[in-house]
N, C-alpha and C positions, 0 to 999 in steps of 0.2 A: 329829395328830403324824405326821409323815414320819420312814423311815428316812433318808433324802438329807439332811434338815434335820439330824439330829443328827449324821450323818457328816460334815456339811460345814461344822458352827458346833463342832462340840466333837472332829471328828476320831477319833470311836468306831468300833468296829467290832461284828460281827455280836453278841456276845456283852453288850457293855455297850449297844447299842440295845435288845436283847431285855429288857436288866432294865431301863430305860428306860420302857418298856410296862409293867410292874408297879404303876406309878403310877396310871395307867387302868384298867388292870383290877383294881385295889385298889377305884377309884374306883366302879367301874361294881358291884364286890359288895356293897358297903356300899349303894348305893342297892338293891339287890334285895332285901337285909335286911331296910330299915327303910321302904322304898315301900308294901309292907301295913298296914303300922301306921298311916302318916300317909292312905292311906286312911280305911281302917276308924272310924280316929277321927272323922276329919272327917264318912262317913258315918251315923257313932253320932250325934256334935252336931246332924245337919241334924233326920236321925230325930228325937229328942229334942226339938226343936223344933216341928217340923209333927206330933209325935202320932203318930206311922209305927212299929209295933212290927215289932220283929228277930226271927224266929224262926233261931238256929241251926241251919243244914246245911240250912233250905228257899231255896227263892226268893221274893227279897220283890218283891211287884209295885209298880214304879216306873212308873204307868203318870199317877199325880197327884205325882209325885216330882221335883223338878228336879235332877234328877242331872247335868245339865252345868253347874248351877253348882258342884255337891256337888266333882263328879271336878275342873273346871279352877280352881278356888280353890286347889288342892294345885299346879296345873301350871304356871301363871301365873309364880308368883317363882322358880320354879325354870327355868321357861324366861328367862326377862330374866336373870337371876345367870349365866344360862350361858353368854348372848348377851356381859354383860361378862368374864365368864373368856376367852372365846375372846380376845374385843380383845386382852386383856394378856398372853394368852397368846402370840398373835401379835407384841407388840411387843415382849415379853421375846426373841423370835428375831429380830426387826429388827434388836435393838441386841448380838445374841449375848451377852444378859446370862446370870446365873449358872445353871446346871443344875437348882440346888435350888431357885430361883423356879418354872424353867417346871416343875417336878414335880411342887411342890405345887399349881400352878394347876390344873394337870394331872388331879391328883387330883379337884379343888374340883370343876372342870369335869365330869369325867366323872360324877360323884355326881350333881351341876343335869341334865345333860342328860340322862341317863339315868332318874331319876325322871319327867322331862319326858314322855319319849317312853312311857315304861310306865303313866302316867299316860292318857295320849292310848291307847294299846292298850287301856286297860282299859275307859275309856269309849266306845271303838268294840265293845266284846265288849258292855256295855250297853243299846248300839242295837240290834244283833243279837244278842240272845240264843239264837235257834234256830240262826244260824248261824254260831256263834264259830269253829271249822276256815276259813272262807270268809273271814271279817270280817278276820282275824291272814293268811291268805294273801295277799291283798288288799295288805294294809297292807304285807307283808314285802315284796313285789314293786315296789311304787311305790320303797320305800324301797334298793332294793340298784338301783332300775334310776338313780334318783338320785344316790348312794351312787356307780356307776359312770360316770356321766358328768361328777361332781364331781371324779372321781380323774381321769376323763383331761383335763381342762383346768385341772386345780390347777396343774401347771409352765409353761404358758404366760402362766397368769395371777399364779403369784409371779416369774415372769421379767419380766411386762410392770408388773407394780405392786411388790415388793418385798413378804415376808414380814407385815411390822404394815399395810399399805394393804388387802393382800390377807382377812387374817384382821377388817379393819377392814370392807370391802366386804360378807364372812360376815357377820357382826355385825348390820350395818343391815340387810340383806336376810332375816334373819329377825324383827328387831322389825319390818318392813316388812311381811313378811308374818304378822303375827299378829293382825291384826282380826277373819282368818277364823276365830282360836278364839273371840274377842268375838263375834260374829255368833252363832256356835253357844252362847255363856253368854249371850246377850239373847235 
């Protein structure tokens, strides 16, 4: 979500953009809520299965554990669900449809994507367990250097493709790239 886009499809200003974003960040706390949980579960099921006992507050050695299928079974539908929120959330701004669509999208979205990536944080802290500080700096870094080069050719690229092409283009270029989480779950 752009400030520009809502200024210039709905005609808002500083104040109704700002509560605009409450939709996202609604979105994005409820996945921080309940992303431990849909862990822990899934990792209790795996346990449970392979005979792998839990000791609470120790560390349990995953060293015979396949923990990236454990961690990406949870990340998986929540990355593709997110992949199609974006589409529609993008073409809900193509066609300047209603405010309350792209909000709840909005919402839906940021919940998928969000667990997505915390998902993916967690099973990188996983890998390197000695060096969780490193692993999370690491990751933070790619992702805002990303993050800001996606910002500075997002307006040439909704100028040259239009809003739903644009958010259309996002969409396949990340189920496009997600083999590399298959690779690492095989």
């Amino acid at each position: 979500m752009c400030s520009s886009d809502l200024a210039e499809i709905y005609h808002f200003g500083s104040l109704q953009i700002g509560l605009c974003y409450l939709s996202f960040g609604v979105g994005c706390s409820c996945a921080a809520l309940s992303n431990g949980q849909l862990l822990d579960r899934n990792f209790q099921r795996w346990a449970c299965r392979l005979n792998v006992e839990i000791k609470k507050g120790r560390q349990t050695d995953l060293k015979n554990f396949p923990i990236e299928k454990v961690r990406l079974q949870t990340a998986f539908p929540m990355l593709y669900t997110s992949c199609v929120l974006m589409l529609i959330y993008g073409w809900i701004l193509e066609i300047n449809g209603p405010l309350a669509a792209a909000l709840v999208v909005l919402f839906f979205f940021s919940f998928c994507a969000t667990v997505a990536f915390n998902v993916i944080s967690t099973l990188l802290i996983d890998f390197y367990p000695k060096a969780p500080a490193t692993a999370t700096a690491a990751n933070n870094l790619m992702r805002c250097l990303l993050g800001a080069g996606a910002t500075g050719v997002r307006t040439p690229v909704i100028d040259a493709m239009g809003r739903g092409w644009c958010f259309t283009f996002l969409s396949l270029f990340l189920v496009a790239s997600s083999p590399v989480l298959w690779l690492i779950y095989f």
